[in-house]
DRENPANU-112064 format. One record per atom (N, C-alpha, C): atom name; x, y, z. Coordinates in steps of 0.02 Angstrom, whole numbers, plus 32768, in hexadecimal, padded with zeros to 4 digits. Layout:
BEGIN
+------+------+-------+------+
! atom ! east ! north !   up !
+------+------+-------+------+
!   CA !    X !     Y !    Z !
...
+------+------+-------+------+
END
This chain:
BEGIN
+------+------+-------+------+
! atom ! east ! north !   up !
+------+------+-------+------+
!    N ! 802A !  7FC5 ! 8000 !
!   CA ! 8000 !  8000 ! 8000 !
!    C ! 802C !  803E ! 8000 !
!    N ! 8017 !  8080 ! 7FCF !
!   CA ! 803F !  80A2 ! 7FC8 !
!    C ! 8022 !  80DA ! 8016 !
!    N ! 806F !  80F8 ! 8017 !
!   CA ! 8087 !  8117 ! 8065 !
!    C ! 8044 !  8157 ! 8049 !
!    N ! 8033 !  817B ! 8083 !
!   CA ! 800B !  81B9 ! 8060 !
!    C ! 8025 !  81E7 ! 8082 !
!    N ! 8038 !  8222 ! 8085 !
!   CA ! 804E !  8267 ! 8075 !
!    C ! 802B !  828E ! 80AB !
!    N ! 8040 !  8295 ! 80E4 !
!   CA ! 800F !  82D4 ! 810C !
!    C ! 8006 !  82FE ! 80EC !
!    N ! 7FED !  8323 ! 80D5 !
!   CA ! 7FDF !  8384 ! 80CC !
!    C ! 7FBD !  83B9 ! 80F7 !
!    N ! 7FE2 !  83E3 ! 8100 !
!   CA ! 7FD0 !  8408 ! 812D !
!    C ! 7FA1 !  844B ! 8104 !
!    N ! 7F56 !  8458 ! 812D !
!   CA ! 7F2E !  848F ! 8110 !
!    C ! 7F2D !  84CA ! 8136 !
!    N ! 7F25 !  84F9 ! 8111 !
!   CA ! 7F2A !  852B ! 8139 !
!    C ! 7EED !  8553 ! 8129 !
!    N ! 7EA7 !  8550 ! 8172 !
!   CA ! 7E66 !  856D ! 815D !
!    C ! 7E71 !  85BD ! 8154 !
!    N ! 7E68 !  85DE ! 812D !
!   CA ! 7E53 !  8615 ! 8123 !
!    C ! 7E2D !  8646 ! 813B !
!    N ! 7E36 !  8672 ! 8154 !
!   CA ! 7DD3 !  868B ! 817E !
!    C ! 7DD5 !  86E9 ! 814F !
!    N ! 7DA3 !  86EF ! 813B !
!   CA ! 7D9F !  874A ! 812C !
!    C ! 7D88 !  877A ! 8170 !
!    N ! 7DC0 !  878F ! 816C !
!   CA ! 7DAE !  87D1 ! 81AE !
!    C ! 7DBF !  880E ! 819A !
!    N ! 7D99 !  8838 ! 81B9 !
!   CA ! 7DCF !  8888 ! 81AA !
!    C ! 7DAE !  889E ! 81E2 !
!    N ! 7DE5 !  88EA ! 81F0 !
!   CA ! 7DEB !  8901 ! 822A !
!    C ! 7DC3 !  8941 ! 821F !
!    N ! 7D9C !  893E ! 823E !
!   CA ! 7D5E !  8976 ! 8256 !
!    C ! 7D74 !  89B8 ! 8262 !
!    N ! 7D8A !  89EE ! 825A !
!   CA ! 7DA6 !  8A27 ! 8260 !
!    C ! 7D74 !  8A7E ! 8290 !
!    N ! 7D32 !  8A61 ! 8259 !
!   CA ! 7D0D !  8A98 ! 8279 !
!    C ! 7D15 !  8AD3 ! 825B !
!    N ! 7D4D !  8ACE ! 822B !
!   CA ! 7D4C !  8AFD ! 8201 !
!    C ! 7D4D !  8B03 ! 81AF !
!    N ! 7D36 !  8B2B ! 8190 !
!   CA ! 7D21 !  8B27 ! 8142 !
!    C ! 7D52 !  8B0D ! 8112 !
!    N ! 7D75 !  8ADA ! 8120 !
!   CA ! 7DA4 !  8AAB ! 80F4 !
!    C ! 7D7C !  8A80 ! 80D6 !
!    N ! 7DB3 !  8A6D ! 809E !
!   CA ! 7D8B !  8A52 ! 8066 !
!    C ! 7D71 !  8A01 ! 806C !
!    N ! 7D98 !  89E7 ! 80A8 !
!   CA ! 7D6F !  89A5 ! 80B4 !
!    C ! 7D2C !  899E ! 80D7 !
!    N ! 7D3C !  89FA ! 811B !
!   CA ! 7D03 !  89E3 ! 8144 !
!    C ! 7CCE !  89FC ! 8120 !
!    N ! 7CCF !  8A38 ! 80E2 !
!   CA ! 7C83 !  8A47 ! 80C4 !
!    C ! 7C70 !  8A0D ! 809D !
!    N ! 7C95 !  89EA ! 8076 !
!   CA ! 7C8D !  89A4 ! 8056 !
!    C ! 7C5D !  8988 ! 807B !
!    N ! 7C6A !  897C ! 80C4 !
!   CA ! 7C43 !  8945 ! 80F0 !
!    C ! 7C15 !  897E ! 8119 !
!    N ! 7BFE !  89B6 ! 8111 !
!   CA ! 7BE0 !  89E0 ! 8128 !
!    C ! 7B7E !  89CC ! 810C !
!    N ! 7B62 !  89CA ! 8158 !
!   CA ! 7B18 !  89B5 ! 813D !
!    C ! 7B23 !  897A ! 8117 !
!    N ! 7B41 !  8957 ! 8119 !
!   CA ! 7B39 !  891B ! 8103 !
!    C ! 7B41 !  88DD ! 8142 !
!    N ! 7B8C !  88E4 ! 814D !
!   CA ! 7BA8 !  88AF ! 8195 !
!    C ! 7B94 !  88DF ! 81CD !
!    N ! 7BB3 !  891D ! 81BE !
!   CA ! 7BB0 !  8945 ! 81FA !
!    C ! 7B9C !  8985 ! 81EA !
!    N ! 7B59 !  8984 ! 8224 !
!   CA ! 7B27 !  89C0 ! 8230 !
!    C ! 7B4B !  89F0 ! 8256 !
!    N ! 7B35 !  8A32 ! 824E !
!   CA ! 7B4C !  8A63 ! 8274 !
!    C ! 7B27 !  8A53 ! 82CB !
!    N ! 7B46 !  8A59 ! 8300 !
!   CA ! 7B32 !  8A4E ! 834D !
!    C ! 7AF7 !  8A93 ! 8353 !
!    N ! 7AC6 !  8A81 ! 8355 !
!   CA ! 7AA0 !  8ACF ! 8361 !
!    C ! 7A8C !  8AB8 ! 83AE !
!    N ! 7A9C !  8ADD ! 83E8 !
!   CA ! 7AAC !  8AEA ! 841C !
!    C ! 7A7A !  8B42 ! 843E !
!    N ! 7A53 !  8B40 ! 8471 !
!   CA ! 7A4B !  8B78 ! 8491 !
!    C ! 7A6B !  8BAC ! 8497 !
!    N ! 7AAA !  8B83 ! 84A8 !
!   CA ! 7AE9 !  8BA9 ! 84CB !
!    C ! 7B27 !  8B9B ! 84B7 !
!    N ! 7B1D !  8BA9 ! 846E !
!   CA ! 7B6F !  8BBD ! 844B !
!    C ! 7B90 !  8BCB ! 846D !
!    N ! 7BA2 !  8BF3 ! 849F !
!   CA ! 7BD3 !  8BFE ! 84C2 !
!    C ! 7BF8 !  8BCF ! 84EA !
!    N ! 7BE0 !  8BA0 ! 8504 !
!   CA ! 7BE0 !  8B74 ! 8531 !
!    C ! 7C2E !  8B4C ! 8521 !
!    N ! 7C4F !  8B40 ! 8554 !
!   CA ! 7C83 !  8B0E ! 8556 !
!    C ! 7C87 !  8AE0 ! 8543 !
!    N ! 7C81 !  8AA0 ! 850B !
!   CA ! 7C85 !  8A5E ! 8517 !
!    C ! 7CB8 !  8A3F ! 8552 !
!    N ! 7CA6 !  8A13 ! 8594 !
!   CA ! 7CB5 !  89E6 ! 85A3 !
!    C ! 7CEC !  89BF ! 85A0 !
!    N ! 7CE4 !  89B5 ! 8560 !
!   CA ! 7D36 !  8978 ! 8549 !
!    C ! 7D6E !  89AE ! 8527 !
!    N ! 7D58 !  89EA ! 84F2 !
!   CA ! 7DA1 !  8A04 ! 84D3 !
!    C ! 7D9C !  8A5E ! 84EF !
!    N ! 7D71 !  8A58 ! 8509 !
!   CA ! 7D6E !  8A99 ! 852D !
!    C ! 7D81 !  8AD0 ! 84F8 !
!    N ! 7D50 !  8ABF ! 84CF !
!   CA ! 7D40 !  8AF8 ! 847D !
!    C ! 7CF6 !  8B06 ! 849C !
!    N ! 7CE5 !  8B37 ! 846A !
!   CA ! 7C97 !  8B42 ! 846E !
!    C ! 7C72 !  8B20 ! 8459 !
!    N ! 7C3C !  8B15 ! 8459 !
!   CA ! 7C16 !  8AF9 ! 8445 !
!    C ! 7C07 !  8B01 ! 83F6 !
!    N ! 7C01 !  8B3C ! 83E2 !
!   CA ! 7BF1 !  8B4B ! 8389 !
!    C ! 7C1D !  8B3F ! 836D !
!    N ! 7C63 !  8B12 ! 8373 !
!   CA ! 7C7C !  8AF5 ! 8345 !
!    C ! 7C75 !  8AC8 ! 8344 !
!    N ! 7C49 !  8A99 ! 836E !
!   CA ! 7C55 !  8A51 ! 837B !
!    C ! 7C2B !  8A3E ! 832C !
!    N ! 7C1B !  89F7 ! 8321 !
!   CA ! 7BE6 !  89D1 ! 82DC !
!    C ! 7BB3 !  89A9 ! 8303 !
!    N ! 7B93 !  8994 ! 82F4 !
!   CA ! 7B60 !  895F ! 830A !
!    C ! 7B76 !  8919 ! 82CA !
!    N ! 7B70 !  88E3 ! 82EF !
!   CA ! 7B72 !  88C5 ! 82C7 !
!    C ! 7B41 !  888A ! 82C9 !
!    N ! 7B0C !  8861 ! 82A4 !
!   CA ! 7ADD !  8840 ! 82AE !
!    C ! 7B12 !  87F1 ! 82AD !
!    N ! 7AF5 !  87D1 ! 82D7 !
!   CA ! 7B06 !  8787 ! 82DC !
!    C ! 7AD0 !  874F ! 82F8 !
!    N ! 7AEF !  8713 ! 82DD !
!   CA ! 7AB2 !  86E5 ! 82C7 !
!    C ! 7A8E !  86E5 ! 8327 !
!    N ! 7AC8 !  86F4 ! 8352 !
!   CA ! 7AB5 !  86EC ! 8397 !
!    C ! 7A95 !  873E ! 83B8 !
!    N ! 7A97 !  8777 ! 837E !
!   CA ! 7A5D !  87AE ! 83A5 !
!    C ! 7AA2 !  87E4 ! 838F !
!    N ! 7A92 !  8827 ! 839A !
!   CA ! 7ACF !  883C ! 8381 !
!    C ! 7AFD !  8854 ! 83AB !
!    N ! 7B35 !  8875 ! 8398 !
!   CA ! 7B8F !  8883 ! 83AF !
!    C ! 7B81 !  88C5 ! 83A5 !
!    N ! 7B9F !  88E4 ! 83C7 !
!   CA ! 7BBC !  8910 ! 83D2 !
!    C ! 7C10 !  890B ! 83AA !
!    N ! 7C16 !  893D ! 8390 !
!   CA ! 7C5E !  8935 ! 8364 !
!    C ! 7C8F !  8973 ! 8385 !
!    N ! 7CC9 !  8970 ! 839F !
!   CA ! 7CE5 !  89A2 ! 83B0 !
!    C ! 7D30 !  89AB ! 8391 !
!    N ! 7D3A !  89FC ! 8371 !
!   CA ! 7D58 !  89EC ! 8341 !
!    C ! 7D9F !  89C7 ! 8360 !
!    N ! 7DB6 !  89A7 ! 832C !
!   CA ! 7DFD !  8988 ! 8331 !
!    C ! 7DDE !  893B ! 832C !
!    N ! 7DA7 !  8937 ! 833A !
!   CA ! 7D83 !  88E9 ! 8333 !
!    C ! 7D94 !  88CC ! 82F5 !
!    N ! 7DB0 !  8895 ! 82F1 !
!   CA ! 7DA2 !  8863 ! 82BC !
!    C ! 7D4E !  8854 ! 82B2 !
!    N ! 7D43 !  8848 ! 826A !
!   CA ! 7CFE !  8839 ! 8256 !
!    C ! 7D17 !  8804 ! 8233 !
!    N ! 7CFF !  87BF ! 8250 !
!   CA ! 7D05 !  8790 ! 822D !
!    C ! 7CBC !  8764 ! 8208 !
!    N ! 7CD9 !  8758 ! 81BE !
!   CA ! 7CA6 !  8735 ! 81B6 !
!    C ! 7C9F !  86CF ! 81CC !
!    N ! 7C77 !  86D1 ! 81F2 !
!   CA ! 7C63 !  8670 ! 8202 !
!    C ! 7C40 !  8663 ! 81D3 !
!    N ! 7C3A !  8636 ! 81E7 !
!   CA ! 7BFC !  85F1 ! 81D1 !
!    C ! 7BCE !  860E ! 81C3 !
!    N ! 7BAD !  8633 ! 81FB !
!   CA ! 7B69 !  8646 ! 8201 !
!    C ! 7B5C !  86A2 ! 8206 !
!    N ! 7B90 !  86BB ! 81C5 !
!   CA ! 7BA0 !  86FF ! 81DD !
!    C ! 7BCD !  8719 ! 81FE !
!    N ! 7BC7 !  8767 ! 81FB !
!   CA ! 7BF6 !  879B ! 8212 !
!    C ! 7BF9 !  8790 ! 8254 !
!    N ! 7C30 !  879A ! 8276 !
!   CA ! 7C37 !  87B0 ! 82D9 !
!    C ! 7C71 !  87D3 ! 82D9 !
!    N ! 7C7A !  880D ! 830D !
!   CA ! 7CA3 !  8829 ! 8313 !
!    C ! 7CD4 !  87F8 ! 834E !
!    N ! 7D1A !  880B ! 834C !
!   CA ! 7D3C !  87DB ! 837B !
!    C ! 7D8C !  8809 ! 838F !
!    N ! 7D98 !  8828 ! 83D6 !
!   CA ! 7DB3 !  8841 ! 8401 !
!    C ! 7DF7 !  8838 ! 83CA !
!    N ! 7E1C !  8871 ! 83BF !
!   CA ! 7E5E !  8866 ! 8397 !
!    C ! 7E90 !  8833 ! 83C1 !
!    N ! 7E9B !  8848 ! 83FD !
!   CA ! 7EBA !  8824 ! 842C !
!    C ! 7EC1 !  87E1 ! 841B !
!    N ! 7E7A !  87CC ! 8426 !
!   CA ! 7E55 !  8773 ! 8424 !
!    C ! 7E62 !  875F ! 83C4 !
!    N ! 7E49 !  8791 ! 83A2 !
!   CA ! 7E68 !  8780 ! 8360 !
!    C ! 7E9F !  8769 ! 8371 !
!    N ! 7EE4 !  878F ! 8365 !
!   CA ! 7F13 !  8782 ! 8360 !
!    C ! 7F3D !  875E ! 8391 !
!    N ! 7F1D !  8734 ! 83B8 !
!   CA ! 7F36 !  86F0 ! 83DD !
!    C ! 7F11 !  86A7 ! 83C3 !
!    N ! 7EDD !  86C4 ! 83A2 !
!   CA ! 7ED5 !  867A ! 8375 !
!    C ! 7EDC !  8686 ! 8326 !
!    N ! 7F01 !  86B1 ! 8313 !
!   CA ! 7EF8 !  86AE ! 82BA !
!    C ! 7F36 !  86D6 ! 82A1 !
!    N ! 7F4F !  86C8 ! 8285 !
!   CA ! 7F8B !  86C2 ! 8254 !
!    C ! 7F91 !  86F1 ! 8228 !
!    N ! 7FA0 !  8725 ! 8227 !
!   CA ! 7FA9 !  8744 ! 81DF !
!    C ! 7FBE !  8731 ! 81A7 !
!    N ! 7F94 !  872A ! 817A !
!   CA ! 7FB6 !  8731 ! 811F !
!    C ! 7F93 !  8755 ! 810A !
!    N ! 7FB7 !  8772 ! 80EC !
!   CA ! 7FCE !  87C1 ! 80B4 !
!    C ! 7FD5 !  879B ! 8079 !
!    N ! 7F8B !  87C4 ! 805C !
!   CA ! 7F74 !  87C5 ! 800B !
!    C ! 7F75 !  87FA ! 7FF8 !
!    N ! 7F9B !  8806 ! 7FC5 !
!   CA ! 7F9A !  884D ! 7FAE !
!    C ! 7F6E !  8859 ! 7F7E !
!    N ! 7F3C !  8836 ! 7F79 !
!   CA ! 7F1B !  883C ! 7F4E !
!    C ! 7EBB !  8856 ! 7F77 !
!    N ! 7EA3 !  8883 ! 7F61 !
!   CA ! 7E71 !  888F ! 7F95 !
!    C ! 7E2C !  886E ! 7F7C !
!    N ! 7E0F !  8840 ! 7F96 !
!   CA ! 7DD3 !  8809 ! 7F6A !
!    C ! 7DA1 !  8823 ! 7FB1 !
!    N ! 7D66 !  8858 ! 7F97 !
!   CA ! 7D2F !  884A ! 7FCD !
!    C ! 7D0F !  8804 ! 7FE8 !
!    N ! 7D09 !  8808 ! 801C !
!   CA ! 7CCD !  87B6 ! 802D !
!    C ! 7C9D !  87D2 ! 8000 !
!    N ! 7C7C !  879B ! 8001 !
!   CA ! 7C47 !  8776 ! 7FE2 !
!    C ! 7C08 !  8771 ! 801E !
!    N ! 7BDE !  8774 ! 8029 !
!   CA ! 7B9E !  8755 ! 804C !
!    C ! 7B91 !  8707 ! 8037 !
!    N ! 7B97 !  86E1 ! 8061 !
!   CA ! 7B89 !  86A6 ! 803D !
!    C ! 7B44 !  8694 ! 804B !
+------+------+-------+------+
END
C-alpha cells in the first residue's frame, strides 16, 4: 500500500478592522455588516475602549446584535458577521498579507 503524504491546510477566515472612520473598507461594509450605533447619549464613554459612543458600529449577529468598537475585527463565520476584541483576534489568527484587495461576498 502506497505511504500517503500528510498536508498541512491552512483555513482562511475574511476580517477587517473596523475603524469608525470614512475609509474605504469601512464605507464598503457601511449599512451593510455594520450599522451606525444610534445611542441617546453620543457622548457617553464606552466601557471596554473608552471612545465615545458615536464612533462605535452595531453589528447584527445570528445570536442578537454587537456592539462594534472601533479597532474591532469584523469577522465573517458560518452564520455571519461578529465583531471580535483586536486583542482576542490576534491571539488566535495569523496574519497573511494579500495584496490584492477582494471584497467578501455575503454568502
Amino acid at each position: 500500500m502506497k505511504e500517503r503524504t500528510p498536508i498541512s491546510l491552512i483555513p482562511l477566515i475574511h476580517a477587517f478592522k473596523f475603524t469608525g472612520d470614512p475609509d474605504p473598507v469601512n464605507e464598503y461594509y457601511k449599512e451593510t455588516v455594520i450599522k451606525e450605533y444610534v445611542t441617546p447619549n453620543p457622548g457617553f464613554v464606552c466601557k471596554e475602549c473608552h471612545q465615545v459612543l458615536s464612533v462605535h458600529g452595531y453589528c447584527e449577529t445570528p445570536k442578537g446584535g454587537r456592539i462594534a468598537c472601533p479597532s474591532d475585527m469584523i469577522i465573517l463565520g458560518i452564520q455571519g458577521y461578529y465583531p471580535c476584541k483586536l486583542a482576542t483576534f490576534h491571539k488566535t489568527h495569523e496574519h497573511y498579507e494579500n495584496h490584492e484587495y477582494v471584497p467578501m461576498e455575503d454568502s
